[in-house]
C-alpha positions as CSV (number, residue, x, y, z in Angstrom):
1,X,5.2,-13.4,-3.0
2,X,6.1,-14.2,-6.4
3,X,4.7,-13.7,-9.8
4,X,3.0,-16.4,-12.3
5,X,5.7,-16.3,-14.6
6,X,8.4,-16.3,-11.4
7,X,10.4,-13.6,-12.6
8,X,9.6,-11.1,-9.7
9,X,9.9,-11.4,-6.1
10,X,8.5,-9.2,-3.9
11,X,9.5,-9.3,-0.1
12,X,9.9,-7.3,3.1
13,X,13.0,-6.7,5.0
14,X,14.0,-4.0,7.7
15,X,17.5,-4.4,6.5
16,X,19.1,-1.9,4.1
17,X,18.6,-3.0,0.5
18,X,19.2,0.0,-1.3
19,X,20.5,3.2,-0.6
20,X,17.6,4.7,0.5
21,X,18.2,5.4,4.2
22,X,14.7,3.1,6.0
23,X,16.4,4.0,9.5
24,X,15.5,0.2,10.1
25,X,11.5,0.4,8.7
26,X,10.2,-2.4,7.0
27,X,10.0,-2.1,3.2
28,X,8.9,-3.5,0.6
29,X,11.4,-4.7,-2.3
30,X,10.6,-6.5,-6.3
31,X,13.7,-8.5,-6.9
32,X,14.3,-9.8,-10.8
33,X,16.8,-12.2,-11.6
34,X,19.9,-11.1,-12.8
35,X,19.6,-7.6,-11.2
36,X,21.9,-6.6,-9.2
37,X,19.7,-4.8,-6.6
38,X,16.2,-5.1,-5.5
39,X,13.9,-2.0,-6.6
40,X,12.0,-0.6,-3.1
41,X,8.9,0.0,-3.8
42,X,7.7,1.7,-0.7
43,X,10.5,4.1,-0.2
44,X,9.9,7.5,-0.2
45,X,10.7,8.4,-3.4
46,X,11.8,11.6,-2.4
47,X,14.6,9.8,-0.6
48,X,13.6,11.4,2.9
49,X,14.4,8.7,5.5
50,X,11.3,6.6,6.9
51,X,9.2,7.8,9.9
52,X,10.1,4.7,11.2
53,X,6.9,3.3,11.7
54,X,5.7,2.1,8.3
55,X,3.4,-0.7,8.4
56,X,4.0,-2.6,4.8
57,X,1.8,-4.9,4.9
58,X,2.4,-8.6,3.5
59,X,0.0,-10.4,6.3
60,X,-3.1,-12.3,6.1
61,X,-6.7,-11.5,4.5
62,X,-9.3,-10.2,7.0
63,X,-9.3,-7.9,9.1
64,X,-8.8,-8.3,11.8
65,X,-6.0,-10.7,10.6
66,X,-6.1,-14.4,11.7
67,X,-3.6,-16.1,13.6
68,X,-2.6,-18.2,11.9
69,X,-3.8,-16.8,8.9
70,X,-5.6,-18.9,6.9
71,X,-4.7,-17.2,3.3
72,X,-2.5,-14.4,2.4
73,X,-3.9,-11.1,1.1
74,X,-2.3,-10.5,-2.5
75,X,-0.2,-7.7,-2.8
76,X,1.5,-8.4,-5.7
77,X,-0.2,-9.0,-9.1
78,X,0.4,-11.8,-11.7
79,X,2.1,-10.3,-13.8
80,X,4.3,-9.0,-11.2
81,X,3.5,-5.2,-12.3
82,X,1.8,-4.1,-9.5
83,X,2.5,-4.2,-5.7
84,X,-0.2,-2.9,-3.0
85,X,0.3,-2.1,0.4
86,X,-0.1,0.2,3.4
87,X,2.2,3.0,5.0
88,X,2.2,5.2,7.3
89,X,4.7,7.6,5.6
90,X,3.6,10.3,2.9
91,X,5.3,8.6,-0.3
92,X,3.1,11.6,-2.3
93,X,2.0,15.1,-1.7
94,X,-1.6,14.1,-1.4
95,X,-1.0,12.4,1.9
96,X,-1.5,14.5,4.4
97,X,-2.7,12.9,7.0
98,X,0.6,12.4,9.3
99,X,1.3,16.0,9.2
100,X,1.6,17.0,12.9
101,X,2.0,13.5,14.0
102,X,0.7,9.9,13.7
103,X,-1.1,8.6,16.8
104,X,-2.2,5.1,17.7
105,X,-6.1,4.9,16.8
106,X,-8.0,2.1,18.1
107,X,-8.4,-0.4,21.2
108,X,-5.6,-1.6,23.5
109,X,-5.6,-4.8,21.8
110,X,-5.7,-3.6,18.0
111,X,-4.0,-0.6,17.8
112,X,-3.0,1.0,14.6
113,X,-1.4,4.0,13.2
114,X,-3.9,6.5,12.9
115,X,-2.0,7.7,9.6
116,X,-1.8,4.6,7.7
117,X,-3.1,4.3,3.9
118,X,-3.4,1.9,1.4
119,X,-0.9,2.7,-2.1
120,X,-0.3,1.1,-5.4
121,X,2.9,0.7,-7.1
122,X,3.0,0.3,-10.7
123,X,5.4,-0.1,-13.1
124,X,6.6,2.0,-16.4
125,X,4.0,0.7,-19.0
126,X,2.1,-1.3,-17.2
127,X,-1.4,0.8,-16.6
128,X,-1.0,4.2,-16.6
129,X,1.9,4.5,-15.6
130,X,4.2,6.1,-18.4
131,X,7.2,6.8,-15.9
132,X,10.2,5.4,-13.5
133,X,10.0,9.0,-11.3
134,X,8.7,6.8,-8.0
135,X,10.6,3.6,-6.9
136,X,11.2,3.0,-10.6
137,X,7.5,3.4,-11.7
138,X,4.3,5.3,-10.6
139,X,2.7,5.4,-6.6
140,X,-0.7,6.0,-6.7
141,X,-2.8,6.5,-3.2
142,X,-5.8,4.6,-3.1
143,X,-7.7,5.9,0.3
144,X,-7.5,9.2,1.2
145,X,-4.5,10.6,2.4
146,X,-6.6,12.9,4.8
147,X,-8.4,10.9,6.9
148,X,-7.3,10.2,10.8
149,X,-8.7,7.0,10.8
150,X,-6.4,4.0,9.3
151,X,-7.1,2.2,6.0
152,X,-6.3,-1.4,5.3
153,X,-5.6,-3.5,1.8
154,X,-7.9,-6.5,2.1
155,X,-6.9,-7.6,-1.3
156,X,-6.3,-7.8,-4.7
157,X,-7.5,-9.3,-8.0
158,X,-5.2,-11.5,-10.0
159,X,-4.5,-9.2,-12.2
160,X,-4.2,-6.1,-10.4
161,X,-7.4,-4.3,-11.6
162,X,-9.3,-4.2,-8.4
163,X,-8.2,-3.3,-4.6
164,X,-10.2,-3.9,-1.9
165,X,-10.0,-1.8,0.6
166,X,-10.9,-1.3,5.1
167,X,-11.6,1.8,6.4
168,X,-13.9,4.1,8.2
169,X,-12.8,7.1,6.7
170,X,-15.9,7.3,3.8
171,X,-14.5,7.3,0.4
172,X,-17.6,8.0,-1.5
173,X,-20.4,9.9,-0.7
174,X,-23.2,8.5,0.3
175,X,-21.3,6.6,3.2
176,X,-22.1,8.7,5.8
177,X,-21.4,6.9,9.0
178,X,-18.3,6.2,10.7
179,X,-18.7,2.1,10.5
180,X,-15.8,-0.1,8.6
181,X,-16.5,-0.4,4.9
182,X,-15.2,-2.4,2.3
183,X,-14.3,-0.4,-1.3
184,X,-13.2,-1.6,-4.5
185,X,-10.7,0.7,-6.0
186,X,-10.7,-1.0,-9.9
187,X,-9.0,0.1,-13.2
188,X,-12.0,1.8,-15.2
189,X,-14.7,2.2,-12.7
190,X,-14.5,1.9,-8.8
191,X,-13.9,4.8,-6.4
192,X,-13.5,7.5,-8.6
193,X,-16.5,7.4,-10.7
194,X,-18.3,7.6,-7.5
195,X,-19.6,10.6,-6.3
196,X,-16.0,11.4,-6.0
197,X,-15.8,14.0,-2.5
C-alpha cells in the first residue's frame, strides 16, 4: 500500500530486510525514498527473533476474507504515519496471551492462531507518539493481549483515527457473550472510554 502523498511504502516480505532476525516470518516494512533501508514495523522491537508464525495481515476486508477479495482492508493511513495489523508475537509486555503456547483456534477450514492481536504502529510525532523506541516510533495494542480467542483488523479510517476491529474476546463490558463483534478503537473516544475492564 502506499500513501496519498506517495512518499511511503508499506509491504510484506518473508525475506530479511533488516537486521532483525524474522527466522523467515512475514513482516511488515515502510519504505521512504532515498532511504537506505526499509523501517520494520512489526518486528519485535526487542530484537528477539519471530515465533515464526506471525500473521501480518495486508489481505482483504471481511472476515471471513473473500476470494478474490473484493477491496483491501487499509492498513496504512494517508499520511503514511500509521500502519495496522495483526500478530501473533508479543511486540509489548501487555501481550500475554501466547505465553505457554499459541494453538490453532477455530474450524478445520478457518483456522487461526489462537494468539493473534490486532497492533498499531505510529510514528515519532504523529499522535501520541513522542518516541522512535519501537520499530522507529510507538506500538500500541489495540485488543487485548489476554484473550485466547484471535482478533482481526477489519479496517481503518483514512486518516488513521479509527480501527475496526473482529473478535470474540469482549473488549468492553457490557458484551457479555462469546459471539464475533465489531469495535472501533478511535483517537479520542472508542474502546477506552468504555467501561474499560
Amino acid at each position: 500500500q502506499v500513501s496519498s502523498d506517495g512518499q511511503t511504502l508499506l509491504f510484506r516480505s518473508k525475506r530479511q530486510l533488516t537486521g532483525y532476525e524474522s527466522e523467515g516470518s512475514a513482516e511488515l516494512y515502510l519504505y521512504h525514498p532515498g532511504e537506505g533501508a526499509p523501517t520494520c514495523v512489526s518486528c519485535i522491537p526487542s530484537g528477539e527473533a519471530s515465533a515464526g508464525i506471525a500473521t501480518r495481515a495486508i489481505r482483504a476486508a471481511g472476515f471471513p476474507p473473500a476470494n478474490p477479495a473484493p477491496t483491501l482492508s487499509r492498513t496504512l493511513s494517508q499520511d503514511g504515519k500509521r500502519v495496522f495489523f495483526e500478530a501473533t508475537d508479543a511486540l509489548v509486555k501487555a501481550d500475554v496471551n501466547g505465553e505457554g503456547g499459541c494453538p490453532l483456534a477455530g474450524t478445520e477450514n478457518q483456522a487461526y492462531w489462537s494468539c493473534q492481536d490486532v497492533y498499531e504502529w505510529e510514528a515519532k510525532g504523529s499522535g501520541s507518539c513522542d518516541s522512535q523506541a519501537q520499530n522507529g516510533g510507538c506500538l500500541y495494542l489495540l485488543s487485548t493481549g489476554k484473550s485466547k480467542a484471535p482478533s482481526f483488523l477489519l479496517d481503518a479510517s483514512a486518516n488513521g483515527d479509527d480501527a475496526f476491529l473482529i473478535t470474540r474476546s469482549p473488549l468492553v463490558r457490557q458484551d457479555g457473550d462469546q459471539l464475533l463483534d465489531v469495535y472501533d478503537a478511535s483517537v479520542g473516544g472508542g474502546l477506552a472510554s468504555q467501561n474499560s475492564r
